[in-house]
C-alpha positions in Angstrom: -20.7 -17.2 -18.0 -21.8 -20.7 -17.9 -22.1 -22.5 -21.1 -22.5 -26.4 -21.4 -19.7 -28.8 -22.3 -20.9 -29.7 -26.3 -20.1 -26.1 -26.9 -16.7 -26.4 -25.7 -15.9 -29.2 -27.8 -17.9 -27.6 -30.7 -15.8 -24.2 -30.3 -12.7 -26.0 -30.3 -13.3 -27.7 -33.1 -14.1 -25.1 -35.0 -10.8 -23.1 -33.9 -8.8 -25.8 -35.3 -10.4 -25.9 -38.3 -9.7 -22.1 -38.8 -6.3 -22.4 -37.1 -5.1 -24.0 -40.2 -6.0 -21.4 -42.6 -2.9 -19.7 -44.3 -3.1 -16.1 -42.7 -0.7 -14.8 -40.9 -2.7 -13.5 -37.6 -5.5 -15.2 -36.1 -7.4 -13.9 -33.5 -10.6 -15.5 -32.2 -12.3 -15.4 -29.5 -16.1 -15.0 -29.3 -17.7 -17.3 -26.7 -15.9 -15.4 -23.4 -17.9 -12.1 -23.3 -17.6 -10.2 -20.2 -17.3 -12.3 -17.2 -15.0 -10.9 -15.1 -17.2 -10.5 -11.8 -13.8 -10.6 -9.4 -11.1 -8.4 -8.3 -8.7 -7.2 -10.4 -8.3 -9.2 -13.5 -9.4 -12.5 -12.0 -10.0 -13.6 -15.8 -6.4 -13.6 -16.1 -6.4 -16.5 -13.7 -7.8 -18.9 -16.7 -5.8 -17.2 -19.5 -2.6 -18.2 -20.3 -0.6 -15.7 -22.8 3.3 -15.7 -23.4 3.5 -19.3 -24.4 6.0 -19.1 -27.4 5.9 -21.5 -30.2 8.8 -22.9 -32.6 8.4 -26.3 -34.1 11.1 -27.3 -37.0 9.2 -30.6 -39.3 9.5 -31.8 -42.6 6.9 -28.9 -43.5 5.2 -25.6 -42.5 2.3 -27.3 -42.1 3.3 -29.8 -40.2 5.1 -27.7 -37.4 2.0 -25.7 -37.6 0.0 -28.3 -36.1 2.7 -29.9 -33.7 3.4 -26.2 -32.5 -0.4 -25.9 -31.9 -1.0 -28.8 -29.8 2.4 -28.3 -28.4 1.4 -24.6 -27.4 -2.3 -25.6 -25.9 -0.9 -28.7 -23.6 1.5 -26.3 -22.4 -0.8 -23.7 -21.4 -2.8 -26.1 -19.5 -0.2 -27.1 -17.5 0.7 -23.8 -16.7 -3.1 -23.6 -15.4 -2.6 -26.6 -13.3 0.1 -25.0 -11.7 -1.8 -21.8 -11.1 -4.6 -24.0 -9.4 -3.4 -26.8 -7.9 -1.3 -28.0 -5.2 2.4 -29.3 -6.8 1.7 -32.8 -5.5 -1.5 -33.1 -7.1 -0.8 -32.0 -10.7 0.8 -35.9 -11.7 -3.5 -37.0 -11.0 -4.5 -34.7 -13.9 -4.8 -35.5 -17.7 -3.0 -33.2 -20.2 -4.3 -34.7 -23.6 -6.2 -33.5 -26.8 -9.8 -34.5 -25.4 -8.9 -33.0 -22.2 -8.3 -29.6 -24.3 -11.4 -29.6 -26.0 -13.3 -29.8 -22.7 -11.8 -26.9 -21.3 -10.4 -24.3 -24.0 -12.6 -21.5 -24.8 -10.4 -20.3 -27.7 -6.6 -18.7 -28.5 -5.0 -15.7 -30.1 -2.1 -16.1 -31.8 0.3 -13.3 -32.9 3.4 -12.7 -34.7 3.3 -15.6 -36.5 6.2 -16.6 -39.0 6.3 -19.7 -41.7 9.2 -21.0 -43.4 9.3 -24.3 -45.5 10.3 -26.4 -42.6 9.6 -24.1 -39.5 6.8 -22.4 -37.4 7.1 -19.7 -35.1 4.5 -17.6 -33.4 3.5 -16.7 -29.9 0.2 -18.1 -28.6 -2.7 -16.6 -25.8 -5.0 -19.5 -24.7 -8.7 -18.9 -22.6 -9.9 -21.4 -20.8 -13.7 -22.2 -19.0 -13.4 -21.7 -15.7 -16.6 -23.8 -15.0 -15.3 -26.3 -17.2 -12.0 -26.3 -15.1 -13.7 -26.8 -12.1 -15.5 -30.3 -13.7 -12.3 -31.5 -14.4 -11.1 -31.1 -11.3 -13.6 -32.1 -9.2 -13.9 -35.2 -12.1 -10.6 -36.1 -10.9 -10.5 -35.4 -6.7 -8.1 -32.7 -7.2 -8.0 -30.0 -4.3 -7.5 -26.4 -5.7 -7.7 -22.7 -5.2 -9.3 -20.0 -6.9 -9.1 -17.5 -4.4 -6.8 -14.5 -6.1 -4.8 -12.0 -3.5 -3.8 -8.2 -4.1 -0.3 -10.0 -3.7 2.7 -9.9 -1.8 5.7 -7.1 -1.4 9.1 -8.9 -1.0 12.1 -6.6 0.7 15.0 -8.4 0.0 17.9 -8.2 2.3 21.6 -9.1 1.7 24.0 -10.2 4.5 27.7 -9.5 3.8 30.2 -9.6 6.5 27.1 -9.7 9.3 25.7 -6.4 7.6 22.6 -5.9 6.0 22.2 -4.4 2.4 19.3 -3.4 1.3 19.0 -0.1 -0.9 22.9 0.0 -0.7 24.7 -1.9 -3.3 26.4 -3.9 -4.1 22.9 -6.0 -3.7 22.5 -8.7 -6.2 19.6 -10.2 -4.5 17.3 -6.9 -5.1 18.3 -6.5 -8.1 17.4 -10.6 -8.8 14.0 -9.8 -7.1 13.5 -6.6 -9.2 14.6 -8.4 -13.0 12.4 -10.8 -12.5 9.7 -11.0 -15.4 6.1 -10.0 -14.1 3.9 -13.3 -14.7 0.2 -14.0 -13.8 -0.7 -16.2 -10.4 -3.1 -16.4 -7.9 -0.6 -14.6 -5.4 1.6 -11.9 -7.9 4.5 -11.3 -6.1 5.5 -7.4 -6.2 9.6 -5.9 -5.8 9.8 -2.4 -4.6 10.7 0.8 -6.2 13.2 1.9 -3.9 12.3 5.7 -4.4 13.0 7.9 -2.4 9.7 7.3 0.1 10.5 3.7 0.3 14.2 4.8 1.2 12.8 6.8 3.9 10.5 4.5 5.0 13.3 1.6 5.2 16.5 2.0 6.0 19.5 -0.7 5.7 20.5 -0.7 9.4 17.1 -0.8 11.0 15.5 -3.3 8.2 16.5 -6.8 10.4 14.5 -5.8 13.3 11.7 -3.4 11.4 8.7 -2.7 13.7 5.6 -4.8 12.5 3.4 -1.6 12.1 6.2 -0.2 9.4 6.4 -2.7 7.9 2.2 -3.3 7.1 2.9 0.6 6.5 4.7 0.0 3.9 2.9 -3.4 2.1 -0.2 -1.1 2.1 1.4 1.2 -0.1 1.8 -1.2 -2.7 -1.6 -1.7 -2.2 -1.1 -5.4 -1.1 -1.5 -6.5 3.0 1.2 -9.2 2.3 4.7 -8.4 3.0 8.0 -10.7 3.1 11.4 -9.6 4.3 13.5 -12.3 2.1 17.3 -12.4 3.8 19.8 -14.4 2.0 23.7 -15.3 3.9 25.8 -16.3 1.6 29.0 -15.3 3.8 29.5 -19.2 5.1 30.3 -19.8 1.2 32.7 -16.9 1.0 34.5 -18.1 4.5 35.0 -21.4 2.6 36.8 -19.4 -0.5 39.2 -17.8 1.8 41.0 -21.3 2.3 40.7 -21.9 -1.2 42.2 -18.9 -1.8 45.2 -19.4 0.2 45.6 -23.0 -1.3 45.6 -21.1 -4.8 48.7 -18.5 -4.0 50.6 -21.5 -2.5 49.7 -24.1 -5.2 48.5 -22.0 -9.0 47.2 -25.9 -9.8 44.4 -24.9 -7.9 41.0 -24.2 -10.3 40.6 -20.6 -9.8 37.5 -18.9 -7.4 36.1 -15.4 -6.9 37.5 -13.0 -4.5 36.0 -13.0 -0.9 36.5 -9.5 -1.2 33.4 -7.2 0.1 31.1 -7.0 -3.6 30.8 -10.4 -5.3 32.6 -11.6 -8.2 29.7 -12.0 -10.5 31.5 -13.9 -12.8 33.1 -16.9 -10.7 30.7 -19.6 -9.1 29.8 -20.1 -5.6 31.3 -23.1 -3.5 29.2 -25.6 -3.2 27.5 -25.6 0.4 24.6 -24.8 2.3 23.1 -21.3 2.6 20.1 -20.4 4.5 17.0 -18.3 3.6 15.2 -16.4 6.0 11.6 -15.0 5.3 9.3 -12.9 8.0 6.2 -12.9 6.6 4.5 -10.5 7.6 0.2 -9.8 7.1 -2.7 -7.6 8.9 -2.9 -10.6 11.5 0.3 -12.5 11.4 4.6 -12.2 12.0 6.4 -15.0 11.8 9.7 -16.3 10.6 10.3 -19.3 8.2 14.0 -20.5 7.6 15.0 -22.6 4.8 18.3 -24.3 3.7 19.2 -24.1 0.3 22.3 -25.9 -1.9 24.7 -24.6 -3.8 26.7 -27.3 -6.2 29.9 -25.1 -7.1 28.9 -24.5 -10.7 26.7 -21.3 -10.7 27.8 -17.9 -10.8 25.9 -15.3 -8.1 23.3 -13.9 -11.0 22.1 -17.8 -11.7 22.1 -19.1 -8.3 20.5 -15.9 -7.1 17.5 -16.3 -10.1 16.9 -19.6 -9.2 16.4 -19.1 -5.4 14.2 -16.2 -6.2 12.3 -18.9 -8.0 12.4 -21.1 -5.0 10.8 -18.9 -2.7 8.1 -17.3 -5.2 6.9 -21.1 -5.7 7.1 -21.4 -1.9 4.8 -18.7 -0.8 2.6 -19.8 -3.9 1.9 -23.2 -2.7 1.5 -22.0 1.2 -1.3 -19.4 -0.3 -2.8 -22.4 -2.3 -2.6 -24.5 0.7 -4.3 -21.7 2.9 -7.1 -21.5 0.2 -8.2 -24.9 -1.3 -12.1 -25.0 -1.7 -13.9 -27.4 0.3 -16.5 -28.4 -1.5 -17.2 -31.3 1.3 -17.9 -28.5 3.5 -20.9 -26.2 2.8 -22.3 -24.2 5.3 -24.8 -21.4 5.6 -24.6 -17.6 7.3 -27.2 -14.9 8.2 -25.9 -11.7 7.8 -26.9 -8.1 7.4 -24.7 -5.8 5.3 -24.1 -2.2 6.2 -25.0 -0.2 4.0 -25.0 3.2 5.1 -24.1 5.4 2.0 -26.6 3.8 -0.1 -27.2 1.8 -3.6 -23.8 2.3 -4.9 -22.6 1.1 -1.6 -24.7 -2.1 -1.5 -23.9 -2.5 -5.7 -20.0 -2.4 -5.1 -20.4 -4.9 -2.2 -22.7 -7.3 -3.8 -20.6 -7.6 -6.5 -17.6 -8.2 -4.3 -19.2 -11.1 -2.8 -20.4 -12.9 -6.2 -16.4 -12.5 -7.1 -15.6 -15.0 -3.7 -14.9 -18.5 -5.2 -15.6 -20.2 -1.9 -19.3 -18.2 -1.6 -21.5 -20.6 -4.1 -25.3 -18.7 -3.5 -26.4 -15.2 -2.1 -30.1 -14.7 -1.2 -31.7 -11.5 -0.4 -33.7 -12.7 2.7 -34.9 -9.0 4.0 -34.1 -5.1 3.0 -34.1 -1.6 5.2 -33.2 1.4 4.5 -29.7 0.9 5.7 -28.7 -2.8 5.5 -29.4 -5.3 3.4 -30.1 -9.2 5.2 -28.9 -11.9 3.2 -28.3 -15.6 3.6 -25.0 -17.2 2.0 -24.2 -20.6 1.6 -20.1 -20.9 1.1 -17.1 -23.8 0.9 -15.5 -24.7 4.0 -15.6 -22.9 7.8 -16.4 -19.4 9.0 -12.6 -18.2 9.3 -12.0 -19.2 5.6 -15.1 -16.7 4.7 -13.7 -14.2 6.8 -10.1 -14.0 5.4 -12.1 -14.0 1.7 -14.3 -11.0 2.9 -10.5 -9.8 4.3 -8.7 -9.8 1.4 -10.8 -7.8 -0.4 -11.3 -4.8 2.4 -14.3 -6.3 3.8 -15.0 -7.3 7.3 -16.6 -9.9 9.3 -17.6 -9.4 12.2 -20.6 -10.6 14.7 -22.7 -8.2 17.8 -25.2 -8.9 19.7 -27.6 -8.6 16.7 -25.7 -10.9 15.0 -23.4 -11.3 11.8 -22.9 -8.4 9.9 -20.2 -7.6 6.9 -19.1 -3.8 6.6 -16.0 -1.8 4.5 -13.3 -1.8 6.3 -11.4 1.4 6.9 -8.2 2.2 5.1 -7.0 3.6 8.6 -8.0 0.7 10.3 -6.1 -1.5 8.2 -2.4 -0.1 9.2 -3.1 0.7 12.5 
């Protein structure tokens, strides 16, 4: 839905006036409707929910509106970071005028008052459309593009030998506490039942054939996959000296055993420790190694957490950077559309295509019984479109009658 920028303002407005009435849930939300067009749940993308408030001030009433405003510019900067690259978010505005441009309206639940303090949690909705004015206001590259995700096996190295299902793993189980949260790329642990036991095994997992691996993504329903192997041994090695200096002088600050499981309760040295991630995809298998610090003051579980963090935001900004819209580059495509089992098959892709950020206008240009020709004008080159059209089971492909998009196979995808 489209709707100009006075009723933005206008909407806000009137939520704030409303937001300060003494009741003790507030839900509103009228002007979004049904708009989601887009895979799965791409409204999420522009809603930001989870954002807890808890202002202490001289009054309730007070913290109420600190908390509010507090709560809002929060939520937009968590939309920033959805959108935009990392190095581009300091050329955006987060201010009041900048929120009543591009909120659509709140929810706010479990709220508590006190004299003094204000507690609640907040859900924010923001204009897409509006968005997009802002940051094209503002030269800001970004992506709207959402994926099915990404499956991340993680692997533990501990005296050369890799530990996957097996414990004592710490890194799985960092990948698998981790709180589910809403991105363009949602990053997915596995179950490690019984099939995905079978399916990977500790001793072969290093050197996994590509085809298994793709086999196993596509289970989770995703064509992304990441084995994420951590070596921490080099900082053990360095605790074995440390340990000997400890039995021959007890001065020496204690450190956890370099035993075979890891003392969860002692920090790691401070050193270096590397990070390798094959990332694997329908086209693609390559490796990408990263060196990471440790400073001698965090136990495993925190150092662990905060790496998993590390990467996540890693393969978030290289699916961003793979997807920015162009919008100095429009082009335009004939195509036919195979359509073979009839209107519901032409419906289901139609709407498919109108979900595809980068495609900007469809026109019907000629119909048969079994395709349908159309003419789309998109962002940026032909290999963009065709990873779009990819990502959401659709294929690209061109004969010697020309372009033509068509489903592609479940079979065909794992092959």
């Amino acid at each position: 839905m489209k709707v100009p920028n006075k009723p933005y303002k206008s909407q806000y407005s009137l939520l704030l006036a409303l937001f300060w009435l003494p009741i003790s849930v507030i839900v509103v939300f009228s002007i979004i409707g049904n708009t989601s067009i887009s895979m799965a749940s791409s409204d999420d993308i522009y809603r930001v929910s989870g954002v807890k408030l808890d202002v202490t001030s001289v009054s309730s009433a007070t913290a109420k509106k600190s908390a509010f405003s507090e709560g809002h510019l929060r939520a937009l900067k968590e939309i920033y970071r959805r959108l935009v690259l990392k190095s581009d978010i300091p050329k955006l505005p987060a201010d009041e005028l900048t929120l009543q441009d591009v909120v659509l309206g709140f929810e706010i639940e479990n709220e508590k008052l006190s004299s003094t303090r204000y507690r609640a949690n907040l859900t924010v909705f923001f204009s897409p459309e509006a968005l997009r004015q802002l940051l094209r206001k503002h030269d800001v590259r970004f992506a709207e593009s959402q994926s099915a995700g990404v499956i991340i096996i993680p692997v533990l190295l501990r005296n050369g030998q890799p530990l996957l299902w097996s414990e004592p793993n710490l890194w799985l189980k960092s990948w698998t506490s981790r709180a589910p949260d809403t991105s363009l790329l949602p990053v997915y642990s596995p179950f490690g039942d019984a099939q995905d036991l079978l399916t990977l095994r500790d001793s072969g997992i290093l050197d996994a054939p590509v085809n298994v691996l793709r086999k196993f993504a596509y289970r989770y329903g995703v064509k992304n996959l990441v084995v994420a192997i951590i070596d921490t041994s080099y900082l053990e090695e360095r605790n074995l000296g440390l340990l000997v200096s400890q039995i021959i002088d007890q001065s020496e600050p204690k450190a956890f055993s370099s035993s075979k499981d890891i003392d969860k309760t002692l920090p790691l040295p401070s050193g270096e420790f590397p990070i390798v991630l094959r990332q694997v995809s329908l086209k693609d298998d390559r490796i990408t190694k990263i060196n990471l610090e440790s400073d001698g003051t965090k136990i495993p579980e925190v150092l662990f957490q905060e790496t998993v963090d590390i990467v996540v935001n890693l393969l978030r900004e290289e699916w961003k950077e793979a997807n920015l819209l162009r919008f100095d580059q429009e082009n335009e495509l004939h195509l036919s559309v195979s359509v073979d089992t009839g209107i519901r098959q032409w419906l289901r892709i139609n709407k498919i295509l109108h979900s595809i950020p980068i495609i900007m206008r469809i026109s019907i240009s000629e119909l048969s019984k079994n395709s349908v020709h159309l003419v789309i004008n998109y962002l940026g080159d032909i290999d963009q479109l065709a990873e779009e059209l990819e990502n959401r089971d659709l294929e690209l492909a061109i004969d010697k009658f020309g372009w033509k998009i068509r489903e592609i196979d479940a079979i065909k995808e794992v092959r």
